[in-house]
C-alpha positions, -999 to +999 in steps of 0.1 A: +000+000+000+029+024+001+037+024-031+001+033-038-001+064-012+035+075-031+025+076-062-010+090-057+002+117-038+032+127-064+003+122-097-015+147-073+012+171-070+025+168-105-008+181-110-011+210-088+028+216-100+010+233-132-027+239-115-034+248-080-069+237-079-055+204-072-061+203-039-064+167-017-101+182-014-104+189-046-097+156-060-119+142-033-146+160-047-138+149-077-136+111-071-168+114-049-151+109-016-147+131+013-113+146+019-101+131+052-105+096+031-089+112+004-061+120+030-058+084+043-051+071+006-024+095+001-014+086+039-014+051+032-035+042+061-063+031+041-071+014+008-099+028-017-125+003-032-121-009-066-147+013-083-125+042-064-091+033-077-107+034-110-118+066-109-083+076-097-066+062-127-089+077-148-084+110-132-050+112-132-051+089-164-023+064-152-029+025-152-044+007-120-010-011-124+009+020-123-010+032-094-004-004-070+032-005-079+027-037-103+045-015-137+067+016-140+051+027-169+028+059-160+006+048-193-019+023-199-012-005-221-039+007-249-046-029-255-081-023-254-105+000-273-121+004-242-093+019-217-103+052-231-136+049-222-144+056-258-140+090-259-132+088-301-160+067-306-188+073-328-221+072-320-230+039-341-197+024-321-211+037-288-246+018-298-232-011-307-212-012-273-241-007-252-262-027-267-235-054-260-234-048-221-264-050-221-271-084-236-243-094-215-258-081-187-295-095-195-271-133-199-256-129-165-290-124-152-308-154-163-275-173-150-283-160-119-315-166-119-310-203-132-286-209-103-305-192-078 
């Protein structure tokens, strides 16, 4: 977890380096957290939640692996079409994803259901 609190703080301040709205409460606010958790990420003395750490990467737009310590590389891999959260999509690529999820979705569901 140090690694993680390191490198979050210094993606932070690399930030605030060039903008000084990058407070620890503003990206709190922005990661919809409040900032004394905020704090204890950069702190080290507690972890953030999946969905959190996502939002973190996303922010500071460095890979999860970057984040936890598990690459060295800042970047993500851009393996996926999807790591960019298809921000150059168009809109008939955009339809045809979501219309994906959500068969996938409506699948895992009737597993469930099945199994249940």
């Amino acid at each position: 977890m140090e690694i993680f609190s390191k490198r979050l703080k210094a993606e932070r301040e690399r930030k605030k380096s060039t903008d000084s709205k990058w407070t620890q409460g503003y990206v709190a606010d922005v990661i919809g957290v409040a900032r004394p958790t905020y704090t204890a990420y950069e702190n080290g003395t507690k972890q953030p939640p999946l969905e959190t750490l996502n939002r973190i990467a996303d922010l500071f737009d460095v890979s999860l692996d970057y984040l936890q310590g598990r690459s060295v590389s800042r970047v993500t891999s851009g393996g996926s079409a999807y790591l960019d959260g298809g921000k150059d999509w168009t809109d008939e690529e955009k339809a045809v994803a979501d219309a994906a999820i959500q068969a996938w979705r409506e699948m895992k569901k009737k597993q469930r259901e099945e199994e249940g």
